[in-house]
KOLDRENMI-378094 format. One record per residue (C-alpha): residue number from 1; residue in one letter; x, y, z. Coordinates in nm, 2 decimals. Layout:
@num NUM; residu a; xx X; yy Y; zz Z
...
***
This chain:
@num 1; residu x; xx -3.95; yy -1.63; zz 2.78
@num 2; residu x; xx -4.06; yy -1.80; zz 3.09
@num 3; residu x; xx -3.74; yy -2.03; zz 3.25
@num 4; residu x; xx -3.68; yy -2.18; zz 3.54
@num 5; residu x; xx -3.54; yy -2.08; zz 3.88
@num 6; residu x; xx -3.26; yy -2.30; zz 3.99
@num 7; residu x; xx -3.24; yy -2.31; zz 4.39
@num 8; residu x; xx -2.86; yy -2.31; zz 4.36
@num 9; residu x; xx -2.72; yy -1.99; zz 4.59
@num 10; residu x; xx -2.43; yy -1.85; zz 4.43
@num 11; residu x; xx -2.17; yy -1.65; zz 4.66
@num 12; residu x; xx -2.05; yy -1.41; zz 4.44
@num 13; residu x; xx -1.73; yy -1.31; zz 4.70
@num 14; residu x; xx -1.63; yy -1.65; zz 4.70
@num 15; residu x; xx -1.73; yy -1.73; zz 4.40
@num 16; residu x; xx -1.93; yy -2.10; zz 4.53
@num 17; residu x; xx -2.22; yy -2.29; zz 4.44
@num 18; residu x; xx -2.46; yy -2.43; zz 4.77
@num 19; residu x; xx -2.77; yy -2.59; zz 4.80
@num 20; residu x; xx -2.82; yy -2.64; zz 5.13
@num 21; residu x; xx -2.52; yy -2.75; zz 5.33
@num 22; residu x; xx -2.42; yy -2.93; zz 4.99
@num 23; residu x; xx -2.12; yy -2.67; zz 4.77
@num 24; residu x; xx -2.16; yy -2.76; zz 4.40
@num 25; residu x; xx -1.83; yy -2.76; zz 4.19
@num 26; residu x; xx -1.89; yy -2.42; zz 3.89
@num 27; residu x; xx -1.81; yy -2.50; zz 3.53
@num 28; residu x; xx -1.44; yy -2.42; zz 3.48
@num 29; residu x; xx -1.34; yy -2.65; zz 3.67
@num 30; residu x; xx -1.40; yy -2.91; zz 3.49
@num 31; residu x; xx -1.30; yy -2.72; zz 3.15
@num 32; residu x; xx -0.95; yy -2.66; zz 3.32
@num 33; residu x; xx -0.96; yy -3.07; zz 3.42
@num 34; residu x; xx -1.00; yy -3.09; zz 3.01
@num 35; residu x; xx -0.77; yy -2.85; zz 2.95
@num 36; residu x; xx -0.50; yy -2.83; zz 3.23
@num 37; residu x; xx -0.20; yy -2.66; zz 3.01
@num 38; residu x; xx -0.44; yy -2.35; zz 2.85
@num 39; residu x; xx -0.28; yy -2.10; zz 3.08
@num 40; residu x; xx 0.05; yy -2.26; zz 3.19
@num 41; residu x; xx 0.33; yy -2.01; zz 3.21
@num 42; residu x; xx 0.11; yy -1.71; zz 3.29
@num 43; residu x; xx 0.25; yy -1.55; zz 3.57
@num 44; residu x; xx -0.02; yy -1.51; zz 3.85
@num 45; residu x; xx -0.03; yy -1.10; zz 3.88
@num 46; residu x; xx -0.12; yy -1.12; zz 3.46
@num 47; residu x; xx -0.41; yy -1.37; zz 3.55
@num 48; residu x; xx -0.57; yy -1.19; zz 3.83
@num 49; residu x; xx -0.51; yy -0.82; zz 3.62
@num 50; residu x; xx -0.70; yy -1.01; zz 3.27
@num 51; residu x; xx -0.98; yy -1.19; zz 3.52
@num 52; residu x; xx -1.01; yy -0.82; zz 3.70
@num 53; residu x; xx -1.02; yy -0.68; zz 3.31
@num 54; residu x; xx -1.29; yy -0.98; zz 3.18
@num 55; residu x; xx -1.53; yy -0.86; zz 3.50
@num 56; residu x; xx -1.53; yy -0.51; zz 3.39
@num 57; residu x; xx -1.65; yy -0.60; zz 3.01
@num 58; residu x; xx -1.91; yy -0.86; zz 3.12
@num 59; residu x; xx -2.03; yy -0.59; zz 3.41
@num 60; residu x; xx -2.02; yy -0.28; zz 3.13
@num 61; residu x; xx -2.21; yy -0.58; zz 2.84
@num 62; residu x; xx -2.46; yy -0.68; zz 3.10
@num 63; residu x; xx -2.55; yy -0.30; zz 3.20
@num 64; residu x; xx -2.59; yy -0.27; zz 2.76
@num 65; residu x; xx -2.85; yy -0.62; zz 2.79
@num 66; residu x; xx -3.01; yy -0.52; zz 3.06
@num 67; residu x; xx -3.07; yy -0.15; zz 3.07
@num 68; residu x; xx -2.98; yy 0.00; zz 2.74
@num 69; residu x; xx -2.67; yy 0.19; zz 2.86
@num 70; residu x; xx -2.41; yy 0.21; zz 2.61
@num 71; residu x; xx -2.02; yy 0.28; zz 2.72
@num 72; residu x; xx -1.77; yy 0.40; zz 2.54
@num 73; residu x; xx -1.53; yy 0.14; zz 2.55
@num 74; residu x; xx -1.44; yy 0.00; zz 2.25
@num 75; residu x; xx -1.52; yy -0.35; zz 2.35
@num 76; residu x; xx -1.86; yy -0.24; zz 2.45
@num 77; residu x; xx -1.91; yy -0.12; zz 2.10
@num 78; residu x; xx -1.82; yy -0.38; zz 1.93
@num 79; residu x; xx -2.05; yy -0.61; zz 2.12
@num 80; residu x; xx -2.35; yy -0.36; zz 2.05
@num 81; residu x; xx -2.21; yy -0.42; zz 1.67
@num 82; residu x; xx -2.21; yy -0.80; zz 1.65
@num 83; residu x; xx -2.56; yy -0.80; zz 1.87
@num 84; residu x; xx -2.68; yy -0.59; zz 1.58
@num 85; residu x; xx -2.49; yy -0.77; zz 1.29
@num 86; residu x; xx -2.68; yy -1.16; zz 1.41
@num 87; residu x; xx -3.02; yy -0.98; zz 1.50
@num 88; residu x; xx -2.98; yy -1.07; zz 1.91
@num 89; residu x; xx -3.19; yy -0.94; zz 2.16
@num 90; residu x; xx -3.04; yy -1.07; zz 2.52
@num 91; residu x; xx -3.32; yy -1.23; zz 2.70
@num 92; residu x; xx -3.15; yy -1.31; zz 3.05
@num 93; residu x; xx -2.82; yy -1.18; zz 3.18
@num 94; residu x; xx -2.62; yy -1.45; zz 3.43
@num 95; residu x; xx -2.89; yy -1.72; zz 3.44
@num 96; residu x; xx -2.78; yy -1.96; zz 3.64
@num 97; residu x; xx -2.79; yy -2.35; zz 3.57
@num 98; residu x; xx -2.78; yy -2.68; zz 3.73
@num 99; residu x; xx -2.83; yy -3.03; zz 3.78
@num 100; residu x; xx -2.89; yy -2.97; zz 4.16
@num 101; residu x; xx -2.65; yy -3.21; zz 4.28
@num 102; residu x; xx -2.33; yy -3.20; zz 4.12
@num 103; residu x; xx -2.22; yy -2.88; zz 3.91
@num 104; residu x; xx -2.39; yy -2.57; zz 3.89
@num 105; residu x; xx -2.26; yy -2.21; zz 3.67
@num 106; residu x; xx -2.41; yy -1.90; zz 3.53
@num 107; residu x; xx -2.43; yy -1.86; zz 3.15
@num 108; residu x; xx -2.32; yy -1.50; zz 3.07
@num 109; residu x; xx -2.64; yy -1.43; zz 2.81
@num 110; residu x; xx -2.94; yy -1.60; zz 2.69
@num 111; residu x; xx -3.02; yy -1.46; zz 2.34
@num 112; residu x; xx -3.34; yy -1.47; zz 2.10
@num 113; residu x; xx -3.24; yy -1.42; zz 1.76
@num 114; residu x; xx -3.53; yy -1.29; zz 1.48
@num 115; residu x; xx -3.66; yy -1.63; zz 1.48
@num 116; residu x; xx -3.74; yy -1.66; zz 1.81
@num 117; residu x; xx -3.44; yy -1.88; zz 1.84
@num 118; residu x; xx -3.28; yy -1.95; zz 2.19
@num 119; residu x; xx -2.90; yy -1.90; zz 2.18
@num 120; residu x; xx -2.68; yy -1.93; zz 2.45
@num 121; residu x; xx -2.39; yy -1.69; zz 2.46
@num 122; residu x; xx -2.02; yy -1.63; zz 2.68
@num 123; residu x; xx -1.87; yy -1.35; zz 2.69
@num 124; residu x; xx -1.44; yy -1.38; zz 2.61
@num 125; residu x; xx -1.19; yy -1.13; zz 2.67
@num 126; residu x; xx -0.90; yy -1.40; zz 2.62
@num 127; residu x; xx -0.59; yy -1.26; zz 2.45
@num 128; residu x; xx -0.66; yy -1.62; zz 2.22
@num 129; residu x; xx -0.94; yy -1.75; zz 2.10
@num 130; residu x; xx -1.00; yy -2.09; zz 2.31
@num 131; residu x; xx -1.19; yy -2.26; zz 2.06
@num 132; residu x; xx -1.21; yy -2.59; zz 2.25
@num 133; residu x; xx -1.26; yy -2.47; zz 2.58
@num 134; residu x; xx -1.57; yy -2.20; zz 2.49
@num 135; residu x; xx -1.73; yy -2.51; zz 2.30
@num 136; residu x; xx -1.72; yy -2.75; zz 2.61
@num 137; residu x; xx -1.81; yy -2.48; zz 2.89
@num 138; residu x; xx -2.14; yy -2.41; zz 2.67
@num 139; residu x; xx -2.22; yy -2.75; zz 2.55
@num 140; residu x; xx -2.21; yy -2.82; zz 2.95
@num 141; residu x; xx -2.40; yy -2.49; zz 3.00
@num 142; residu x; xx -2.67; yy -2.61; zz 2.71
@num 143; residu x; xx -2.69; yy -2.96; zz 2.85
@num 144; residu x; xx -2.76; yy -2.81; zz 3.21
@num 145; residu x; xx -3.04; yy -2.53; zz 3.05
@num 146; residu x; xx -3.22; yy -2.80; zz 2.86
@num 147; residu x; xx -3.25; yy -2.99; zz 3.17
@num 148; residu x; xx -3.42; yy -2.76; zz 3.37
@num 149; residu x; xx -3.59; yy -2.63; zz 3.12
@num 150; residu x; xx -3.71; yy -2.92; zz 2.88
@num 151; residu x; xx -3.95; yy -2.75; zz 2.66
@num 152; residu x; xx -3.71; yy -2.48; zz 2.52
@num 153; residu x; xx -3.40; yy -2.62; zz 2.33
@num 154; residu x; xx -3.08; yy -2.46; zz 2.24
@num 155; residu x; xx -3.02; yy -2.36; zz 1.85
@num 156; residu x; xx -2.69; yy -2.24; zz 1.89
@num 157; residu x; xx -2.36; yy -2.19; zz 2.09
@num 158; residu x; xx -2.20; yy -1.84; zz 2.04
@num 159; residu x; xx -1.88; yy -1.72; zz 2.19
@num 160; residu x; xx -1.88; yy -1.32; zz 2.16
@num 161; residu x; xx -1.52; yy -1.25; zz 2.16
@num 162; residu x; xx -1.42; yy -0.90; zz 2.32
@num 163; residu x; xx -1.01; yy -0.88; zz 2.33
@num 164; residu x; xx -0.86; yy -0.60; zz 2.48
@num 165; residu x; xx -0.84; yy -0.37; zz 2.22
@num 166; residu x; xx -0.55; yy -0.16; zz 2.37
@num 167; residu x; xx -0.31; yy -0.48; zz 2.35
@num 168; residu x; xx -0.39; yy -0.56; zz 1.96
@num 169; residu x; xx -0.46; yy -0.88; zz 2.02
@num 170; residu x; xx -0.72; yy -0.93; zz 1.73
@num 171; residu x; xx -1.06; yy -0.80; zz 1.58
@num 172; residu x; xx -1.37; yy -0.86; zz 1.81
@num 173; residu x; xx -1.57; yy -1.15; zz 1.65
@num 174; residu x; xx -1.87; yy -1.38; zz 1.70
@num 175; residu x; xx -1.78; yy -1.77; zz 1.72
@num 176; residu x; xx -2.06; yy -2.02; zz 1.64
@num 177; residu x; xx -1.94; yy -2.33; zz 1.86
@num 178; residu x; xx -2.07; yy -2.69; zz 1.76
@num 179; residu x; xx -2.23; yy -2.86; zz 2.00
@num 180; residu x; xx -2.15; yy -3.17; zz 2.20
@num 181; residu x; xx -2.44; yy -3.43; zz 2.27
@num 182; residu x; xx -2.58; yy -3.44; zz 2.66
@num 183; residu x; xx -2.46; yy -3.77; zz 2.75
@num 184; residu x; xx -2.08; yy -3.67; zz 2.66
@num 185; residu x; xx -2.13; yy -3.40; zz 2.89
@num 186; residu x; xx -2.24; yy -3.62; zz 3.15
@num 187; residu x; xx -1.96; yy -3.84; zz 3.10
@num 188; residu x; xx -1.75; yy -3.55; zz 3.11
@num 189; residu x; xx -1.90; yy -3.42; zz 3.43
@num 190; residu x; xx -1.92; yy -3.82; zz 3.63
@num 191; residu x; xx -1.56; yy -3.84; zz 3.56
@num 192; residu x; xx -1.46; yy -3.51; zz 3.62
@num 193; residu x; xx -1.64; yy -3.57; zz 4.00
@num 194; residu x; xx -1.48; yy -3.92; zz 4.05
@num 195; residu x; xx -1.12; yy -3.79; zz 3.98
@num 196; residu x; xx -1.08; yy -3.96; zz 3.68
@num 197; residu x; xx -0.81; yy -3.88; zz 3.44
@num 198; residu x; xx -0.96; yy -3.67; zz 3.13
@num 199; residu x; xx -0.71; yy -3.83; zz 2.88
@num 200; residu x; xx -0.98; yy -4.04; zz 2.68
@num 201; residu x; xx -1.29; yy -3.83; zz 2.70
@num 202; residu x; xx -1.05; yy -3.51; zz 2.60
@num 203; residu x; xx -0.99; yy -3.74; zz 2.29
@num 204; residu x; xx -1.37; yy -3.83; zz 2.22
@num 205; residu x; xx -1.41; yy -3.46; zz 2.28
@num 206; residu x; xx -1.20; yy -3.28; zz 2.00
@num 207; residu x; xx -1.31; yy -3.56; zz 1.78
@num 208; residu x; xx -1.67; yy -3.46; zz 1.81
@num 209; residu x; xx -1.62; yy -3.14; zz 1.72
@num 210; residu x; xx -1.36; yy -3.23; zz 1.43
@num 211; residu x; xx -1.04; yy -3.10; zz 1.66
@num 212; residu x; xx -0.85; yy -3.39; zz 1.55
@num 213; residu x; xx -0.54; yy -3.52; zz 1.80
@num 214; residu x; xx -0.28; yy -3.67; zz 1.66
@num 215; residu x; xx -0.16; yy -4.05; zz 1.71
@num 216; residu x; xx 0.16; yy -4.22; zz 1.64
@num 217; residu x; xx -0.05; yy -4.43; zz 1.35
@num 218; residu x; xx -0.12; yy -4.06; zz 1.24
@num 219; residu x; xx 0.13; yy -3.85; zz 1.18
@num 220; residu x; xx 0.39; yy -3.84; zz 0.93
@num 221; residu x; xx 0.67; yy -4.09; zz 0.92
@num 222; residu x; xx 0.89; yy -3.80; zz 0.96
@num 223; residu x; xx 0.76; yy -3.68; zz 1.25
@num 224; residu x; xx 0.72; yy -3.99; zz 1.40
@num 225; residu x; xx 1.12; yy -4.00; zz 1.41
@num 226; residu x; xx 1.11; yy -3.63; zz 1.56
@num 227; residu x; xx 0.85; yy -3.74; zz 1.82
@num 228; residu x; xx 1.07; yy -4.02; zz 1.90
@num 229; residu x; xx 1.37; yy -3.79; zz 1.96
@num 230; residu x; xx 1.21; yy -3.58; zz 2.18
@num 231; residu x; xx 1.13; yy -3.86; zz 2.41
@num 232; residu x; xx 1.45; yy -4.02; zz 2.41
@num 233; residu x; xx 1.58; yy -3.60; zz 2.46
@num 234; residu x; xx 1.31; yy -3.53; zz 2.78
@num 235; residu x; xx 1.39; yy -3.87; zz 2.93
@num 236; residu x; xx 1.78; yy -3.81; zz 2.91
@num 237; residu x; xx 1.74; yy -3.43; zz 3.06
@num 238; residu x; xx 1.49; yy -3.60; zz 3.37
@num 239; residu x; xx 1.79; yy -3.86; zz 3.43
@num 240; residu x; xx 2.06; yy -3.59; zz 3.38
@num 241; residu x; xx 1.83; yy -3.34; zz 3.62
@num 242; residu x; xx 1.81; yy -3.61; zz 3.88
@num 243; residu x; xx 2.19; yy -3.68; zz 3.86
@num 244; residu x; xx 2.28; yy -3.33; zz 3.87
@num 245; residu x; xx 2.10; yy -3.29; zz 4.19
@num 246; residu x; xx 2.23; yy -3.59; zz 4.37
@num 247; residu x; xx 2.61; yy -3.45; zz 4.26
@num 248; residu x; xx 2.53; yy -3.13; zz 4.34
@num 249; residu x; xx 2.43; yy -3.18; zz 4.68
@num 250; residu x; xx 2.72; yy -3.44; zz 4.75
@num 251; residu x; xx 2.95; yy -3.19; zz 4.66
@num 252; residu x; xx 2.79; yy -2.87; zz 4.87
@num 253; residu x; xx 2.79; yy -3.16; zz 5.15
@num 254; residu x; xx 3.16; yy -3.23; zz 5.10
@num 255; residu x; xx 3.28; yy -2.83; zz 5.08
@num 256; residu x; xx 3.06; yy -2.75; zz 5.39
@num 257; residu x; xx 3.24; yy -3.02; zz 5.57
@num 258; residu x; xx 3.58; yy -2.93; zz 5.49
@num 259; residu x; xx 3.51; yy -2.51; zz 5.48
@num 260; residu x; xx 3.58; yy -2.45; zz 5.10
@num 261; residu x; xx 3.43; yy -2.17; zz 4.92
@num 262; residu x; xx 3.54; yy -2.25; zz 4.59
@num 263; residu x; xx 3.66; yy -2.55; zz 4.38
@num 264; residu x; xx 3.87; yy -2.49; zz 4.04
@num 265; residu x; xx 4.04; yy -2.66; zz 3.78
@num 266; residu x; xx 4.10; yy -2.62; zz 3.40
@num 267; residu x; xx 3.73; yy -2.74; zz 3.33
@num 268; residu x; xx 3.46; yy -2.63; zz 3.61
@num 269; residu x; xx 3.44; yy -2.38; zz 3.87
@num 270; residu x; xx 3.20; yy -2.46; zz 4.17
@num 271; residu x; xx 3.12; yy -2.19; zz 4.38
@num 272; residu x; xx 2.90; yy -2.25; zz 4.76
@num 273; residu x; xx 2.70; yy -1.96; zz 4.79
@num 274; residu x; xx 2.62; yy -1.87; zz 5.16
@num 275; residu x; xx 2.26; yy -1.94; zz 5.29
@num 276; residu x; xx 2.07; yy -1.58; zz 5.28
@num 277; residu x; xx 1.75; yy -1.41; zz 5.20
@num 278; residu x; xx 1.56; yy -1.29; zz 4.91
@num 279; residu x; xx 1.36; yy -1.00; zz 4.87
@num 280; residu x; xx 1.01; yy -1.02; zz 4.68
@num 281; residu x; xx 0.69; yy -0.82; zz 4.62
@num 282; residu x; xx 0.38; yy -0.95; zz 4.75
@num 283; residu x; xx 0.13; yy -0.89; zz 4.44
@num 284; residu x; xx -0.18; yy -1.01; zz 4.62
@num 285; residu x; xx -0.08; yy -0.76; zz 4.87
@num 286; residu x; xx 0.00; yy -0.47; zz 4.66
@num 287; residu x; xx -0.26; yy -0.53; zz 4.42
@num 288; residu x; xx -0.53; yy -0.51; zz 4.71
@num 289; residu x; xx -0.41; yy -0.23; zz 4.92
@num 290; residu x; xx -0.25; yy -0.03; zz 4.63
@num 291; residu x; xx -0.40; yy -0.07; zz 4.36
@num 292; residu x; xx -0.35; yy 0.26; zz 4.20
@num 293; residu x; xx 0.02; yy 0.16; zz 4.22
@num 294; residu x; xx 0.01; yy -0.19; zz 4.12
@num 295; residu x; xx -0.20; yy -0.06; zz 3.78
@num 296; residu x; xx 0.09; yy 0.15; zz 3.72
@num 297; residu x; xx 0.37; yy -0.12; zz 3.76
@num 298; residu x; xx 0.22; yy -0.41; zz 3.59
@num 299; residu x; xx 0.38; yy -0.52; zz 3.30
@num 300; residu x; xx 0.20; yy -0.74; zz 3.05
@num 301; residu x; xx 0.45; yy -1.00; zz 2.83
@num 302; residu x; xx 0.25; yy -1.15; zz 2.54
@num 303; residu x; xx 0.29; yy -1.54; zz 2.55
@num 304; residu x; xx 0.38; yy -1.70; zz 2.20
@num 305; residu x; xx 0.21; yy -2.07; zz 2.13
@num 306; residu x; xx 0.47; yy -2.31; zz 2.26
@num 307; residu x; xx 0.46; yy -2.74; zz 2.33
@num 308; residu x; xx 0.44; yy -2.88; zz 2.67
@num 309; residu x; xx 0.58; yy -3.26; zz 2.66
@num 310; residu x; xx 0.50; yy -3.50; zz 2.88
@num 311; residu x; xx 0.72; yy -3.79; zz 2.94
@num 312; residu x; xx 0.51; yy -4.11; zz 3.01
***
């Protein structure tokens, strides 16, 4: 299969898109501007040790594609299983894609299947399943391909889904991913350039691939009074916060002043802690220049589903 060369150059240190003097913004990007809240809470040191992880699989999956060699990592199996189980023969490994002005990314495999069908894959490692995400980063991904390349189309959108399986996070799995239409993935990219807020196209979005979101005309009459409770709940605790901190710092004010350590009655003891420092380990650090020791010391905390409110 004959495809096009983009001109894009892709620094793989700093991980940046160029043509000429001009940097191009990557994919995720814009998939996090969707999607702001997918890893919120993740500690940074867990982020960079799953990212460090992901690279490893995509390297040891690419060597498979490319060149036959099969590891012995489990993941690695299990992606030599699936290939077999759909009938996919990789075609190119990291072909990169672009409109040459804008946005440019490398798609992790372009497969054939027995039909001679072109299907564009992305390699996961992701303790979840990011339905939403995968589908928008390879609609964007199929949208970019077919533009470059008009006379071959994309059949299909397949995550390959490789969790670690030393953490038990679930059985490795192909994902067929529907596919948005080009000219919401333009939309999606204008906006995403000019700043915009993602709110309505995120909408438009999970609606075109039957992700439905939930309105106040929506939802049950029962949880319309819970929804209402927990805005009338998040606005008290912002005023109460905001309070707190104006006391708080009145009062720290008034017992520097007069040189008092401690206030107490029958109801609240307020304590003015001397000014100090804090010891802390620098990860970045450690992780770079001992990383033999900062393998050994990581600790990895599995992060249940939870609700992030926002207050408008």
């Amino acid at each position: 299969m004959r495809l096009t060369k983009s001109p894009i150059i892709f620094d793989e240190s700093l991980h940046t898109y160029h043509i000429g003097d001009r940097e191009l913004s990557g994919v995720t990007p814009i998939v996090h501007w969707m999607f702001p809240d997918i890893y919120a809470g993740i500690p940074k040191p867990i982020m960079d040790n799953a990212a460090d992880y992901g690279k490893g699989i995509h390297r040891l999956c690419n060597i498979l594609d490319q060149y036959g060699v099969l590891d012995e990592h489990q993941s690695i199996q299990d992606y030599k299983r699936l290939k077999d189980e759909y009938g996919l023969k990789a075609e190119e490994c990291e072909y990169l894609v672009s409109d040459n002005f804008r946005v440019a990314s490398s798609i992790d495999v372009i497969y054939t299947d027995k039909d001679k069908n072109i299907i564009l894959g992305d390699i996961k490692t992701t303790s979840k399943l990011l339905t939403e995400c995968v589908t928008l980063q390879l609609s964007i991904y199929a949208y970019l391909f077919e533009k470059m390349n008009p006379k071959h189309k994309v059949s299909k959108l397949m995550c390959i889904w490789l969790p670690n399986p030393d953490k038990k996070y679930g059985t490795s799995k192909i994902a067929e991913c529907v596919r948005v239409d080009g000219y919401l993935c333009e939309r999606i990219i204008t906006a995403y350039m000019a700043e915009d807020e993602p709110d309505e196209l995120r909408k438009e979005f999970l609606e075109a691939i039957n992700v439905p979101t939930a309105t106040t005309e929506t939802i049950p009459e029962n949880l319309r009074e819970v929804v209402s409770e927990l805005e009338k709940i998040e606005r008290q605790m912002k005023e109460l916060k905001q309070r707190s901190d104006e006391l708080r710092s009145y009062m720290l004010e008034y017992m520097q002043q007069q040189n008092v350590g401690k206030f107490d009655s029958d109801t609240i003891t307020i304590t003015r802690k001397g000014s100090g420092f804090r010891s802390s380990i620098d990860s970045t650090k450690l992780k770079n220049e001992f990383a033999d020791v900062y393998e050994k010391c990581v600790k990895f905390t599995t992060i249940n589903e939870s609700l992030l409110i926002k207050v408008k």
